[in-house]
C-alpha positions in Angstrom: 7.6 -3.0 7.1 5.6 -6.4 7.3 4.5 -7.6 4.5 1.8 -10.6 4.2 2.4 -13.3 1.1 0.4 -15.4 -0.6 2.7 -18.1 -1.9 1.6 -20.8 -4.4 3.9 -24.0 -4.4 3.8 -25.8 -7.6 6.1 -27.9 -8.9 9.5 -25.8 -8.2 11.0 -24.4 -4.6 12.9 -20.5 -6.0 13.7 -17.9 -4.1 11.0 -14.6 -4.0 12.7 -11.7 -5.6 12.2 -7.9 -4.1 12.8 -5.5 -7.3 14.8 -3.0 -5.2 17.0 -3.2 -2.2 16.2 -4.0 1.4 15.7 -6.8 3.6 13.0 -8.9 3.0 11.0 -10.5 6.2 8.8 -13.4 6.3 6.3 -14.6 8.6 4.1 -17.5 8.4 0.7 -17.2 9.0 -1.1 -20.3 9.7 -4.8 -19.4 8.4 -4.4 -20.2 4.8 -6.6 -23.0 3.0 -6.1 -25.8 -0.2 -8.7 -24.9 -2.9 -8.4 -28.4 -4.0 -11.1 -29.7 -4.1 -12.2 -28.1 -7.2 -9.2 -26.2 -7.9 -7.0 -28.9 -8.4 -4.4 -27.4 -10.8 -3.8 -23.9 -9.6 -2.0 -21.3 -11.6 -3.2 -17.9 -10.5 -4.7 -16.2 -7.8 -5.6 -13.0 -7.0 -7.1 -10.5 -4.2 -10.9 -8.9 -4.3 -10.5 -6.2 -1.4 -13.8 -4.8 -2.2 -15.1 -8.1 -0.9 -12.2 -10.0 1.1 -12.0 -12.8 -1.1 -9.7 -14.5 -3.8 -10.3 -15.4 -7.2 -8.0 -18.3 -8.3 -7.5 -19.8 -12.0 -7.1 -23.4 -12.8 -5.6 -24.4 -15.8 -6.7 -27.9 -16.3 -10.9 -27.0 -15.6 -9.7 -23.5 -17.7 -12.0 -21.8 -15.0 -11.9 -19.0 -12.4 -12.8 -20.3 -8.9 -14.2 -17.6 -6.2 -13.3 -18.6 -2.3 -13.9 -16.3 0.6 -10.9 -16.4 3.7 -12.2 -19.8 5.0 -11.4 -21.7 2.1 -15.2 -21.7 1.0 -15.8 -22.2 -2.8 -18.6 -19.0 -3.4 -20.3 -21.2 -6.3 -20.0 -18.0 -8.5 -16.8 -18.9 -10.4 -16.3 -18.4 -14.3 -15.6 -20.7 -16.8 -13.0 -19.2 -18.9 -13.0 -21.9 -21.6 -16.3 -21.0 -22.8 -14.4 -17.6 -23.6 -11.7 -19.4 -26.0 -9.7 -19.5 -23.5 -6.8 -22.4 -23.1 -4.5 -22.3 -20.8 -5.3 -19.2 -17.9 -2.2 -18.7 -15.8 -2.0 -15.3 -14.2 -5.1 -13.4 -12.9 -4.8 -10.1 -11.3 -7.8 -7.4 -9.7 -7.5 -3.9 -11.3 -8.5 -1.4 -9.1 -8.9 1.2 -10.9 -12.7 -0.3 -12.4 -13.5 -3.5 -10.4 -12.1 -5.7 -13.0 -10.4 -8.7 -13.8 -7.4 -9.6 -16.1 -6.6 -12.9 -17.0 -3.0 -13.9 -18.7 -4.2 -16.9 -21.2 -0.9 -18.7 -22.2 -2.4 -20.2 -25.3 -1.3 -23.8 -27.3 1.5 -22.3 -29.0 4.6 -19.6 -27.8 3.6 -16.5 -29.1 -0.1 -17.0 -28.9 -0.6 -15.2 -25.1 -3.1 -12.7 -24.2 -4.1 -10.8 -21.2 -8.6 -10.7 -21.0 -10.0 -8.2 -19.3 -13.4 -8.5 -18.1 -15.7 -6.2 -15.6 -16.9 -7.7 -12.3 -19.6 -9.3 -14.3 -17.5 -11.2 -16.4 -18.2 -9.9 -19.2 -15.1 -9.6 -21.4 -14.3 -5.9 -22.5 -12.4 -6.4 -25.8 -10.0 -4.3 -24.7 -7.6 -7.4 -24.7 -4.0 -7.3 -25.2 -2.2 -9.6 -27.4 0.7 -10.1 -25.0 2.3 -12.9 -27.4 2.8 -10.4 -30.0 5.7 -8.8 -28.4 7.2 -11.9 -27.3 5.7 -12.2 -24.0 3.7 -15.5 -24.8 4.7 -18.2 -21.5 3.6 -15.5 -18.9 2.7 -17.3 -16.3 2.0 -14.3 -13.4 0.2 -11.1 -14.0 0.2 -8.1 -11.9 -2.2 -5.0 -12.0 -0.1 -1.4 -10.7 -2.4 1.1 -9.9 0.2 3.7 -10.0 0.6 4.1 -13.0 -2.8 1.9 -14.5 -0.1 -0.4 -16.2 0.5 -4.6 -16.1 3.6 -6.5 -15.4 3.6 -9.9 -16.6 6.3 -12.2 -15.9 7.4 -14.5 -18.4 9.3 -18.0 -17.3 10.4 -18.9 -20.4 12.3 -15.7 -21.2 13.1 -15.1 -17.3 11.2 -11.3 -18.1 9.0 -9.1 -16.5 7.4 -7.2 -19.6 5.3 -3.7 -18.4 2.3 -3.0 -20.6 0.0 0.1 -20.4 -3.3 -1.6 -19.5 -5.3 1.4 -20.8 -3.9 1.0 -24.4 -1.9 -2.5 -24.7 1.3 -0.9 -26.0 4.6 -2.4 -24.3 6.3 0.0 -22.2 10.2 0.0 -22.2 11.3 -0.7 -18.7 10.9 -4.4 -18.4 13.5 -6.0 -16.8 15.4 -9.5 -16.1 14.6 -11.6 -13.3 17.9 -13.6 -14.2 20.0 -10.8 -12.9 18.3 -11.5 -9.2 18.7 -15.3 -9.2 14.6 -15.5 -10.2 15.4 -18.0 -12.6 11.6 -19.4 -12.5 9.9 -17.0 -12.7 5.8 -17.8 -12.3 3.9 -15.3 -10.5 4.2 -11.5 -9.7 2.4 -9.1 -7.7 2.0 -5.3 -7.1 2.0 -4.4 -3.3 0.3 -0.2 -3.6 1.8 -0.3 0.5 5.1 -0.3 -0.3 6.9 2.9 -0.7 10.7 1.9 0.1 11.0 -0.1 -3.6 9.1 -0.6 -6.5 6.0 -2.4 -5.0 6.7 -5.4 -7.2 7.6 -9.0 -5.9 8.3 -12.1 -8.3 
């Protein structure tokens, strides 16, 4: 099976881990596009397929940029700091509702939460408070529509946590990236195609 990456370089050169077993095969496609400008400190980004475009966060404007394929900034972004937001890292597209999560790393270790907000961007104040648990320098955020859950990927503590997006509550089969040589760990995402693992690359 092919499978098409999105890889964002930024500051360190790791390895992409497959959670399972297989062979892993790249291609390089040559149609991809720098958002800077006026995403000049990119952290997150995330695929729309209802629309066929990406939604990207930058943590030093603390706003969600919206570019089609071509590289095209949409003008419809969202500011994020408005929302109390600090430091947005990870975004991810939930299927399941046309909506949007957002992993805010906060100032402080254990201050992380995960906003979700409809298409609109509205928030739903169904946030989780992911630095409760421990899980407070995510840095990548992932939406599985198997099970409606959210894997977050924490760099500090080299740890993919698995929360239950419907209710917040941690679920118990996190694992270690460690264990895979993902030592780095700062972005995750759920591939639904995938049937041989567990859809999850880091």
């Amino acid at each position: 099976m092919k499978v098409k990456l999105i890889i964002i370089s930024i500051v360190l050169t790791v390895p992409i881990c497959l959670v399972g077993t297989g062979t892993l095969q790249i291609i390089k496609f040559t149609d991809g596009f720098s958002p800077e400008p006026p995403a000049d400190s990119v952290m997150g980004l995330t695929y729309n397929p209802t629309d066929d475009t990406f939604w990207i966060t930058d943590t030093l404007d603390v706003y969600a940029y919206h570019f089609n394929k071509s590289g095209e900034d949409l003008g419809d972004g969202h500011d994020l700091g408005a929302d109390g937001i600090s430091c947005p890292t990870g975004i991810t597209y939930d299927t399941s509702d046309d909506s949007f999560w957002v992993a805010d790393q906060g100032r402080s270790r254990n201050e992380g939460y995960a906003y979700h907000y409809n298409s609109s961007w509205d928030d739903l104040t169904d946030d989780i408070d992911r630095g409760a648990v421990g899980a407070g320098a995510v840095e990548g955020i992932a939406y599985d529509s198997s099970d409606d859950s959210l894997w977050a990927v924490d760099i500090l503590d080299k740890f993919v946590y698995h929360f239950n997006a419907g209710n917040g509550i941690l679920m118990l089969d996190g694992f270690d990236t460690a264990k895979a040589g993902c030592v780095a760990p700062s972005g995750i995402v759920y591939d639904p195609t995938d049937k041989t693992h567990s859809g999850l690359w880091t």
